[in-house]
N, C-alpha and C positions, 0 to 999 in steps of 0.2 A: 578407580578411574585415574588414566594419567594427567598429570595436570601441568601444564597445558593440554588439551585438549588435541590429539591427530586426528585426522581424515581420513579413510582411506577411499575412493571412488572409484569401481569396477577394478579393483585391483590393486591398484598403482598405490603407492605410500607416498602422500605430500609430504609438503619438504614441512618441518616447522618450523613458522616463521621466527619465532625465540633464536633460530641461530642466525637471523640478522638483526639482530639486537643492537647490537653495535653501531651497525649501519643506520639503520629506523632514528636508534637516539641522536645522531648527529644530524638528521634531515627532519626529525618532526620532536625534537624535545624529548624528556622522560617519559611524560603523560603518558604518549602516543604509542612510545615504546612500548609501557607497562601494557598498555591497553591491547598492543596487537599480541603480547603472550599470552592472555586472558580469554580471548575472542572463541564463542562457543559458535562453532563451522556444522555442527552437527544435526542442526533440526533439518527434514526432508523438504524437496522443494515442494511447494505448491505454487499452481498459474491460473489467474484470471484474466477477463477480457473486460474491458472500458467500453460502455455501449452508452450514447445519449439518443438516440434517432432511429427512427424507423418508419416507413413510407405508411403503413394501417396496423394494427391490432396482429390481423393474421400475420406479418411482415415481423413486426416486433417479437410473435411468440414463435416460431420459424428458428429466427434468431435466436431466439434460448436456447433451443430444443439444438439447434447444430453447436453451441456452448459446449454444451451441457457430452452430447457425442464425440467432441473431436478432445475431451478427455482433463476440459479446464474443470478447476473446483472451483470458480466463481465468476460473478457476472455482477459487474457493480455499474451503477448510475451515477454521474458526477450532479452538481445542485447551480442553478442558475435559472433567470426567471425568460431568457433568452434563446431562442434556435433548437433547444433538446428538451426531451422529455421531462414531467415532473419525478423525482427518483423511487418516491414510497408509492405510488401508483404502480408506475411502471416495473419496480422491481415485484408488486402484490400479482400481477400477472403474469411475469415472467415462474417465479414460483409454482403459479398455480398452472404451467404450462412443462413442468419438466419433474424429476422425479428426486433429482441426487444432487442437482444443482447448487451451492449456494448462493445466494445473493447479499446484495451489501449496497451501502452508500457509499461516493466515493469522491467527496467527500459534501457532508450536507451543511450549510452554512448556518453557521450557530446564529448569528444575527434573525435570521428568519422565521426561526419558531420556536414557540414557550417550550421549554427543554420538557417541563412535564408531560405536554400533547406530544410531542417528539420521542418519549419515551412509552406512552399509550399505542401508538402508530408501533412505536417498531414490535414491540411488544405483540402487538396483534399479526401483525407477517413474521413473526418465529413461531407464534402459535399455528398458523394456518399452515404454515409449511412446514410447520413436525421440525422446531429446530433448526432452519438453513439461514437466520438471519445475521447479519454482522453488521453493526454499526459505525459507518466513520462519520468523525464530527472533523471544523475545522473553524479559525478565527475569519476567514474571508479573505477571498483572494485578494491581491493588493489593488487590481484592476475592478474589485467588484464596486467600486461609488457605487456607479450607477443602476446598477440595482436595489441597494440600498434606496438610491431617490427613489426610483419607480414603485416601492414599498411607501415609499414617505417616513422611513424613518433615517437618521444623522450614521454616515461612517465616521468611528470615531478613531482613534490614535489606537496604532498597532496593541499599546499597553493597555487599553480601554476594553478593548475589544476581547483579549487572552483574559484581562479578569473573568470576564464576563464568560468565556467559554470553559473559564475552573470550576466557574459557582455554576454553568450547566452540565459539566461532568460530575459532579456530586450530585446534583436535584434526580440526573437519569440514574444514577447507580442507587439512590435511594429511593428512588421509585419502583426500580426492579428488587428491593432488597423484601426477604417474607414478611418482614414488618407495614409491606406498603398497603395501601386499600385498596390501589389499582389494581383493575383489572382487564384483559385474562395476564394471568402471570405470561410470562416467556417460558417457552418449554425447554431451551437450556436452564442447564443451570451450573452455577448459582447465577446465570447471566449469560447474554450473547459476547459475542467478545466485541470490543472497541479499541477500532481503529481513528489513531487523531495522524490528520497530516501536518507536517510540523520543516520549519527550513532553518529561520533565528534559532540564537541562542536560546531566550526563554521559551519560546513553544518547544523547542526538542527539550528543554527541561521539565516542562508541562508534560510533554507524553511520555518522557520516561517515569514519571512518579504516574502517571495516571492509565495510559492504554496497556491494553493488549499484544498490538501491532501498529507499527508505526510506520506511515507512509513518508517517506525523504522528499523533502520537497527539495529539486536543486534543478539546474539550467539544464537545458537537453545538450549542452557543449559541457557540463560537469566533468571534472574527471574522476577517477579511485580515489586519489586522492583529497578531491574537497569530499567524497562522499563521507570517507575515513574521517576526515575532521569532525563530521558531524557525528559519526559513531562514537567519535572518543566522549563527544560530549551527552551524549545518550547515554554511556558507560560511567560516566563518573556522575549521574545524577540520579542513575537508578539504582547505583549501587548493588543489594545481592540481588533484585530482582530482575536484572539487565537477561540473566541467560533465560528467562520463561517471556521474553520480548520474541516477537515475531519482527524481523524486519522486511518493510518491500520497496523495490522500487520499482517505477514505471517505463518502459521499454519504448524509446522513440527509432528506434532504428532494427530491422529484422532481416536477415539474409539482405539483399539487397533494396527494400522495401522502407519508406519511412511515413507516417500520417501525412494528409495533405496540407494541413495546416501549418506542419515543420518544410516541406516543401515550398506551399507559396510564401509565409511570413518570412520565414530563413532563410530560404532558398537555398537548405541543406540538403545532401544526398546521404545517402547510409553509409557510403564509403567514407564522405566526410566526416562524418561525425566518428568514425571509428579512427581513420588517422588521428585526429585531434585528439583520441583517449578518452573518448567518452563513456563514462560508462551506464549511460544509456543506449550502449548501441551494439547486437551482436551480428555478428556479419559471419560470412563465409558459408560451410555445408553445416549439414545437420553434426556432423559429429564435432565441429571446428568452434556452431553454437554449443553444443553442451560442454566441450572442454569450457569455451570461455565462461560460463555460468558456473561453472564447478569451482574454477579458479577465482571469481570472485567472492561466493560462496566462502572459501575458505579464507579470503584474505578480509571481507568485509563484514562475512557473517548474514549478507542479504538471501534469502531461501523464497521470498513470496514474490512473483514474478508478476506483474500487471503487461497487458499490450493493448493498444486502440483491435477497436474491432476490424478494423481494415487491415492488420497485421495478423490477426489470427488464426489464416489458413496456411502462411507462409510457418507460421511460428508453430503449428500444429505437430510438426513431428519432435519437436522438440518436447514439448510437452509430453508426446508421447513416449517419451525415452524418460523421460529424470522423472517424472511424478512421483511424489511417493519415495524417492531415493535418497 
């Protein structure tokens, strides 16, 4: 294998970025440097759609099943006690409403449940669904207090809170481990995989020694480069298991289309956010989106592509070109 690592995508031979070595070390340090020679560009993309809502039952599984058609490999539920669904509910019927589908958390708030019933629950939706389950944990959004109150338990200190979500990543992995008493096992094995979303320094160090895939938590104005920051430091705290890291991030801007909530809150447009550099945000035709995904692929290493539901018809041909690639 060459090392670094090349690409090549429907042909074309990327450039390696090792021959701007030079350059990189004068604008981000050695680290960064070292880091972007290193960067495994290789694993195939995969795309999921972000769904919390749905008008009835029939509405919600509707929703899977066109998921599940327009050719995403997953369908995750974010965790909040406000406006959207409950996520292991609603992902157990989403499942049991599609065929190939995966489903997942996205991300479910450690504060809120005994990691071991947390780890029984997921356990039982990988079992039912023959294997499609994936797990994302997270510390709490920073906005989340007031859920916390409405639970009646205390939001405590960023550092409080990450302990607390180490010692439930250890309780769930030995809960699924064969030694455990629980049951039904998970029908992965040796486990479903775990997703932690992660933005600080110590959580992205958290999920590089601990997850599977790691969701980038960064601003929907973010650019490559703060994304890059955070990679470098996912790379230097997982050390050799950095390249079996799945990286995603979540997509606020799609051809010309952005959520409503970056709309009215931000009162961003797609355009915007793409002048700005963001890279949350792909703009132009279907082939101008997969260039851009291909080229940050190679320079960031991100391959797992999340969108809101309300982007995923626009984002659909894309999907259907890189899957798998």
């Amino acid at each position: 294998m060459e090392w670094p690592p090349r690409v090549n995508v429907k042909g074309r031979a990327r450039t390696n970025h090792c021959d701007t070595f030079a350059t990189r070390r004068r604008r981000w340090g050695d680290r960064l440097a070292t880091t972007l020679c290193i960067m495994n560009t290789t694993r195939p993309f995969r795309f999921g759609v972000v769904a919390a809502q749905a008008r009835s039952g029939d509405d919600w599984q509707a929703k899977a099943r066109r998921v599940e058609a327009l050719g995403y490999a997953t369908l995750v539920v974010p965790d909040g006690l406000r406006y959207i669904l409950a996520p292991l509910p609603a992902l157990a019927v989403a499942a049991a409403a599609t065929q190939t589908l995966r489903v997942g958390t996205y991300v479910i708030d450690n504060d809120f449940r005994n990691p071991v019933l947390l780890a029984k629950d997921a356990a039982t939706i990988d079992f039912l669904s023959n294997g499609r389950f994936e797990l994302g944990l997270g510390a709490g959004r920073p906005d989340a207090a007031e859920d916390n109150q409405l639970l009646g338990i205390p939001f405590e200190s960023g550092a409080a809170r990450l302990a607390r979500l180490a010692a439930a990543l250890q309780a769930i992995k030995n809960a699924w481990s064969e030694s455990s008493p629980l049951s039904p096992r998970p029908a992965q094995r040796p486990r479903p995989p775990i997703l932690v979303a992660a933005s600080g320094k110590q959580m992205l160090a958290l999920a590089a020694r601990e997850a599977d895939i790691i969701a980038l938590g960064t601003a929907p104005t973010a650019t490559e480069d703060d994304v890059l920051q955070k990679i470098v430091l996912i790379r230097e705290a997982a050390g050799q298991r950095f390249d079996g890291i799945e990286l995603n991030l979540n997509l606020m801007a799609v051809a010309d289309q952005v959520p409503q909530h970056i709309s009215r809150r931000m009162n961003l447009t797609a355009q915007a956010l793409a002048d700005a550099g963001a890279a949350s945000a792909v703009v132009g035709t279907t082939e101008q989106m997969c260039e851009t995904l291909q080229a940050r692929r190679e320079r960031l290493g991100v391959s797992y592509i999340m969108v809101a539901d309300e982007l995923m018809e626009a984002f659909a041909p894309v999907v259907q070109r890189l899957s798998g690639h």
